[in-house]
mmCIF file as gemmi writes it, N, C-alpha and C atoms, coordinates in Angstrom:
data_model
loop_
_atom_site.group_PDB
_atom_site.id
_atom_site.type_symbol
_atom_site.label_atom_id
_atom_site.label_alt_id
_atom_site.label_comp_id
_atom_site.label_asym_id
_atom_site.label_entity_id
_atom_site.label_seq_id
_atom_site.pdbx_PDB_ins_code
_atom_site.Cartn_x
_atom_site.Cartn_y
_atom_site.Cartn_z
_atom_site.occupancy
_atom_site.B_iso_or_equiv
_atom_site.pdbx_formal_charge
_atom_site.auth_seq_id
_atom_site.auth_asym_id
_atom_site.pdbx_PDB_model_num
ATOM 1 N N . UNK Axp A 1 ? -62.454 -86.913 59.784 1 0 ? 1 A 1
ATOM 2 C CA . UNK Axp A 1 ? -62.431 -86.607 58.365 1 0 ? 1 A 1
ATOM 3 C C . UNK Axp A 1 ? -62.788 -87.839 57.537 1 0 ? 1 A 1
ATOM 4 N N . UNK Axp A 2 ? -62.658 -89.289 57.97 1 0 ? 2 A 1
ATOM 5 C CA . UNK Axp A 2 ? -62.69 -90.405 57.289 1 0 ? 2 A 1
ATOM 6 C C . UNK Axp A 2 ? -64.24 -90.543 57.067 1 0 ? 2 A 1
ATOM 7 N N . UNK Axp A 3 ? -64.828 -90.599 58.073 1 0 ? 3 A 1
ATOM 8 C CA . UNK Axp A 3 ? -66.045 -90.637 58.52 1 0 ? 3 A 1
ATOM 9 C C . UNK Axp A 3 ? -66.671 -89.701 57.876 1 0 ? 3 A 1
ATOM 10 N N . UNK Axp A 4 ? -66.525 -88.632 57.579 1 0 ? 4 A 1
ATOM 11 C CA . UNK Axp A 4 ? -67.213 -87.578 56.579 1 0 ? 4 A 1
ATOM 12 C C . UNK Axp A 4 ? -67.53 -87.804 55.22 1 0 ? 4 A 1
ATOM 13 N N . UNK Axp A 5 ? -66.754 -88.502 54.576 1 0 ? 5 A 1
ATOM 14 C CA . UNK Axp A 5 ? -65.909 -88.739 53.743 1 0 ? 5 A 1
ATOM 15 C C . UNK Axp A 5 ? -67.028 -90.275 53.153 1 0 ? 5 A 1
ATOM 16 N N . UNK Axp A 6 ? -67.483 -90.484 53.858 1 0 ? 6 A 1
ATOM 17 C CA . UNK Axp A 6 ? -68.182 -91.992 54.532 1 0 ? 6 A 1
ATOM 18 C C . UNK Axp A 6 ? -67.511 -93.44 54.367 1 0 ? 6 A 1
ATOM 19 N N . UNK Axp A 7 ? -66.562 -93.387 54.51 1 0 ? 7 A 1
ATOM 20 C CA . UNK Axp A 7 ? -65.493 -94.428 55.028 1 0 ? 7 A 1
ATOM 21 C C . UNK Axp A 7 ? -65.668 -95.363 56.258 1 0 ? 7 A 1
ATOM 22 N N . UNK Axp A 8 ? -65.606 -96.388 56.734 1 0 ? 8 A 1
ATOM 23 C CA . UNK Axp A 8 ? -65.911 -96.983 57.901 1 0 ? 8 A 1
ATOM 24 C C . UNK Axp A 8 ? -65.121 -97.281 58.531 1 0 ? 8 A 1
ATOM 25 N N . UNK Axp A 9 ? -64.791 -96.758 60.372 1 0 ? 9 A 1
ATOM 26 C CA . UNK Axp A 9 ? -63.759 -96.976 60.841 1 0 ? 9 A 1
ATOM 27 C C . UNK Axp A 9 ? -63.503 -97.928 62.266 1 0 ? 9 A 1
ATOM 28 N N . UNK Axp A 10 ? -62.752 -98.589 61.961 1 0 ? 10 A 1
ATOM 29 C CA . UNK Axp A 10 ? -62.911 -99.184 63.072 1 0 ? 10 A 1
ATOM 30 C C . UNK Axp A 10 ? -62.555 -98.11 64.637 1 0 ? 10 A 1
ATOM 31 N N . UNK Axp A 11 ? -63.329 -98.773 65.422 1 0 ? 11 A 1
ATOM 32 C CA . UNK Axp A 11 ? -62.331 -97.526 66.96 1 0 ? 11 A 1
ATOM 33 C C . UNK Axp A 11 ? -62.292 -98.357 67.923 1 0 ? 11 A 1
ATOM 34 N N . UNK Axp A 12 ? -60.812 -98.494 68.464 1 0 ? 12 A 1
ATOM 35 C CA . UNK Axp A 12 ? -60.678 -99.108 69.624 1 0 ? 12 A 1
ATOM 36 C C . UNK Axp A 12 ? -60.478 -98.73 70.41 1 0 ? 12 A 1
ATOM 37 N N . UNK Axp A 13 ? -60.718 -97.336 70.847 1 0 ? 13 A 1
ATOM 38 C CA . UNK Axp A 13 ? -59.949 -96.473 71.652 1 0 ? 13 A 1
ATOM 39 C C . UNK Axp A 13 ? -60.509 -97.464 73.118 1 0 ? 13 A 1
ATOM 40 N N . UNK Axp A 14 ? -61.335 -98.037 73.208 1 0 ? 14 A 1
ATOM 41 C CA . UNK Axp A 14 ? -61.9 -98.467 74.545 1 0 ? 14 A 1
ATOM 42 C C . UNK Axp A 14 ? -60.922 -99.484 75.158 1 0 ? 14 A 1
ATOM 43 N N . UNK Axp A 15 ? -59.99 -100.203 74.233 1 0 ? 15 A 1
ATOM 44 C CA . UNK Axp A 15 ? -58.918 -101.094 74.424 1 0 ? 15 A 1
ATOM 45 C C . UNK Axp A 15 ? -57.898 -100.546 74.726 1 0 ? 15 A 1
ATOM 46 N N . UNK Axp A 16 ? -57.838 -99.125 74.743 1 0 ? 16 A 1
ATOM 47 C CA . UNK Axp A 16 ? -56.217 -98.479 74.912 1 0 ? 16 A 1
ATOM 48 C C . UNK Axp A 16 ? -55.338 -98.909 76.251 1 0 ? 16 A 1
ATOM 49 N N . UNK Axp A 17 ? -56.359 -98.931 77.399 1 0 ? 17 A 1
ATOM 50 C CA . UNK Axp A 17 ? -55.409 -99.671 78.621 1 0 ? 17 A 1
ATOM 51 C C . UNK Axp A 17 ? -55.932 -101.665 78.256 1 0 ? 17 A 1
ATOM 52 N N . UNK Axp A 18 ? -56.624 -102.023 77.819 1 0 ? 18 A 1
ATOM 53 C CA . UNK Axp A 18 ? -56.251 -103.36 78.152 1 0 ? 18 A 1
ATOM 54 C C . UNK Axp A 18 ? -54.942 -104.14 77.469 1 0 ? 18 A 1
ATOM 55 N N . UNK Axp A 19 ? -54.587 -105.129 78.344 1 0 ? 19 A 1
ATOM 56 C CA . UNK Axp A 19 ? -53.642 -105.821 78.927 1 0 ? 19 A 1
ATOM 57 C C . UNK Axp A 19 ? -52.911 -106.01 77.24 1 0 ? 19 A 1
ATOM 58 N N . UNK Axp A 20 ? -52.072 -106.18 76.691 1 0 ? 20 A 1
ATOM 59 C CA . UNK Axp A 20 ? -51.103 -106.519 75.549 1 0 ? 20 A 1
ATOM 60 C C . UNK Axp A 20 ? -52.502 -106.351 74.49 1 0 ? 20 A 1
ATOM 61 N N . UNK Axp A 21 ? -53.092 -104.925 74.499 1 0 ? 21 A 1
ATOM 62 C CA . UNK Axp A 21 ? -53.396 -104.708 73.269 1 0 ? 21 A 1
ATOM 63 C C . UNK Axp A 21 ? -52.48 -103.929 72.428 1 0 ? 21 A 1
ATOM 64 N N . UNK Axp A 22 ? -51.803 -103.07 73.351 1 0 ? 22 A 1
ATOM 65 C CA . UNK Axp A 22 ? -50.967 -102.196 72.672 1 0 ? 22 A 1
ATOM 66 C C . UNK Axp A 22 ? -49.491 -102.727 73.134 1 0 ? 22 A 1
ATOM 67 N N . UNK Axp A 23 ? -48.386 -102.831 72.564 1 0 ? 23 A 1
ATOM 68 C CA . UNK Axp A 23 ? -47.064 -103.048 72.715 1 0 ? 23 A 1
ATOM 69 C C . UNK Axp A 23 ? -46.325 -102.154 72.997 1 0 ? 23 A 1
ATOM 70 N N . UNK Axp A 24 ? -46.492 -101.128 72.814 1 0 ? 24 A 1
ATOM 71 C CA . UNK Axp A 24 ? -45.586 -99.448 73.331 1 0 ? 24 A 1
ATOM 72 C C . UNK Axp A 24 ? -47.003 -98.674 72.798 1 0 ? 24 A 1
ATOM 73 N N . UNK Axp A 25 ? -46.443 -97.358 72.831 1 0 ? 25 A 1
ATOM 74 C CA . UNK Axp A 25 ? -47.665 -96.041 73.338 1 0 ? 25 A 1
ATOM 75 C C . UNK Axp A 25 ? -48.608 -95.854 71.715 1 0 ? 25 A 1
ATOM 76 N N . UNK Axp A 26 ? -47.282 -96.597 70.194 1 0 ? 26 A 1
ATOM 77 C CA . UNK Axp A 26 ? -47.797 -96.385 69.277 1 0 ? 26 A 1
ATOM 78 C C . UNK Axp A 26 ? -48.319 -98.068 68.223 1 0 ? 26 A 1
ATOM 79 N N . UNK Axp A 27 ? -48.174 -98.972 68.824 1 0 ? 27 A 1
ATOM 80 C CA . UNK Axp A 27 ? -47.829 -100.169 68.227 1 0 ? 27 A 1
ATOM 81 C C . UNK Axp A 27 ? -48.795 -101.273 68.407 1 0 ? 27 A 1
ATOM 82 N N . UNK Axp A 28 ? -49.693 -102.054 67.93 1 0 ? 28 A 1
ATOM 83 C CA . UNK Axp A 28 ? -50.771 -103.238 68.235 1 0 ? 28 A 1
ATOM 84 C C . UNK Axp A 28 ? -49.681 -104.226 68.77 1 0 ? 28 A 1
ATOM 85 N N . UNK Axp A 29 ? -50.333 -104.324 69.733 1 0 ? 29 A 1
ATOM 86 C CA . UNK Axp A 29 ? -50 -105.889 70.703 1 0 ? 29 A 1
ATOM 87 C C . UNK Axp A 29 ? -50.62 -106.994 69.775 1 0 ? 29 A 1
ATOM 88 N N . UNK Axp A 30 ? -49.719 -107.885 70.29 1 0 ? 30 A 1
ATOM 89 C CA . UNK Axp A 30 ? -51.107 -109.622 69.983 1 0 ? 30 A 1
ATOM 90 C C . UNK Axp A 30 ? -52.077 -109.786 69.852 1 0 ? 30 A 1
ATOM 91 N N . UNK Axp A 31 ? -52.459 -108.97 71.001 1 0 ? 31 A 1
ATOM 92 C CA . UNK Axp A 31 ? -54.113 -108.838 72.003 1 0 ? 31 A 1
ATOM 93 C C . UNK Axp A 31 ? -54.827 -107.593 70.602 1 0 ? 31 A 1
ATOM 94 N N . UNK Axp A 32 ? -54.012 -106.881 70.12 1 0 ? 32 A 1
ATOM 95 C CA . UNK Axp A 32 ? -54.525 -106.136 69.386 1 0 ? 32 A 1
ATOM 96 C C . UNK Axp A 32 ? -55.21 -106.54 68.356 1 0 ? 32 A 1
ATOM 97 N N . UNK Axp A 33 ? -53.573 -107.589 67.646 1 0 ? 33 A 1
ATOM 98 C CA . UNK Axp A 33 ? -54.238 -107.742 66.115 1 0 ? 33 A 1
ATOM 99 C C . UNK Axp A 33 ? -55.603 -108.752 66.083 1 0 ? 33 A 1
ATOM 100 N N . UNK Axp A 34 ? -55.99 -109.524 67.124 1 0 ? 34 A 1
ATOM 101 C CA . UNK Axp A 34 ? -57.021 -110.479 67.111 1 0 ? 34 A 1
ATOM 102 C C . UNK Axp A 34 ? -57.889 -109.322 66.92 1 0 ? 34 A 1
ATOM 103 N N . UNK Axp A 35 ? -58.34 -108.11 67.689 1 0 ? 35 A 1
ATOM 104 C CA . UNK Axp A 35 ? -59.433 -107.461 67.354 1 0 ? 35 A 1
ATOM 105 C C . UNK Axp A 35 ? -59.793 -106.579 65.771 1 0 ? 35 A 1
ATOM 106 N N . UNK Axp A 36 ? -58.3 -106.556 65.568 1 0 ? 36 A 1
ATOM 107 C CA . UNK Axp A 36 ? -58.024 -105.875 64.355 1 0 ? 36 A 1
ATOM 108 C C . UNK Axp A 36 ? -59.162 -106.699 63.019 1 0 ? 36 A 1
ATOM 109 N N . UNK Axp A 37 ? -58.091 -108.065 63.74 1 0 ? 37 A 1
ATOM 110 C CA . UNK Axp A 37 ? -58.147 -109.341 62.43 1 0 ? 37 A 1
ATOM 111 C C . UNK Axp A 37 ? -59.971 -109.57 62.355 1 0 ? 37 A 1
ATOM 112 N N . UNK Axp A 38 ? -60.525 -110.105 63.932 1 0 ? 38 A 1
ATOM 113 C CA . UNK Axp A 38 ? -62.223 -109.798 63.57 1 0 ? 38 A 1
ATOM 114 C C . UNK Axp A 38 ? -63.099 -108.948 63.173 1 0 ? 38 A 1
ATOM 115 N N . UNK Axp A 39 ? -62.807 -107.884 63.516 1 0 ? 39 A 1
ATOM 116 C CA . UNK Axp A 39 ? -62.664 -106.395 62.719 1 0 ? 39 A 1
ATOM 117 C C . UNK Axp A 39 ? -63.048 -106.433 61.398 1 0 ? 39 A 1
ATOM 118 N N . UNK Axp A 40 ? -61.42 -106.659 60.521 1 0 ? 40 A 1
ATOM 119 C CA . UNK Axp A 40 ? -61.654 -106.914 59.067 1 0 ? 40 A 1
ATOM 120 C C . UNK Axp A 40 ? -62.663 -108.01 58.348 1 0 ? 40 A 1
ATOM 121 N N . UNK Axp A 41 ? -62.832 -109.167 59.348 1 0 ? 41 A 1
ATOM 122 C CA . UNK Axp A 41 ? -63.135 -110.45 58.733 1 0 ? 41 A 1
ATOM 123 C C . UNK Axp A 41 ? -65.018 -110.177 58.882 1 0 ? 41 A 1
ATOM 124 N N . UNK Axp A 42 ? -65.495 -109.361 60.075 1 0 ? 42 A 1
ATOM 125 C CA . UNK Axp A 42 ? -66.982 -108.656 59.81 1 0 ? 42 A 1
ATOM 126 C C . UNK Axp A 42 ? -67.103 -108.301 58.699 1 0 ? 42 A 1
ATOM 127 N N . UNK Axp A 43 ? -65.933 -107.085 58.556 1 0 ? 43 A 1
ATOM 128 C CA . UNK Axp A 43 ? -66.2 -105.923 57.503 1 0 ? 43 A 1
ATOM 129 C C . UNK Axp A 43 ? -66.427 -106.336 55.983 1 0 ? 43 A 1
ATOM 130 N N . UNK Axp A 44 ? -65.58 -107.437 56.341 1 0 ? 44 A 1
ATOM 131 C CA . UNK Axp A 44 ? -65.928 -108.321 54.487 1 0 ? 44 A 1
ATOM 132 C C . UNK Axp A 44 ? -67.11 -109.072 54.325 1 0 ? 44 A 1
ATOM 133 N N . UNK Axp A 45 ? -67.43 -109.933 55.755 1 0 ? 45 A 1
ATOM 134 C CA . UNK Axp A 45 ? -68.753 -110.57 55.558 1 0 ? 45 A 1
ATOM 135 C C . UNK Axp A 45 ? -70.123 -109.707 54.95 1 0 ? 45 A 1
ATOM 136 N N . UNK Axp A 46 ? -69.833 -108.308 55.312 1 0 ? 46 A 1
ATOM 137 C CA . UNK Axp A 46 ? -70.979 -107.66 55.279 1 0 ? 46 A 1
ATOM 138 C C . UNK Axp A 46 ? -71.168 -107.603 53.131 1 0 ? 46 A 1
């Protein structure tokens, strides 16, 4: 729906098993927020 909408989203689903991306089944790991954090810091360069 975001995407319709034309919103830009990040997707990490490809990270869901690697190692302390996720902290429990609903929660960003460590490992997460670094991808999060480069993520945002693209999204502004642009």
């Amino acid at each position: 729906m975001i995407q319709e909408k034309g919103f830009t989203v990040a997707d990490f689903s490809d990270k869901e098993y690697e190692k302390y991306f996720l902290k429990d089944i609903m929660h960003i790991g460590w490992k997460g927020w670094v991808y999060v954090n480069q993520s945002l810091v693209q999204f502004h360069e642009k």
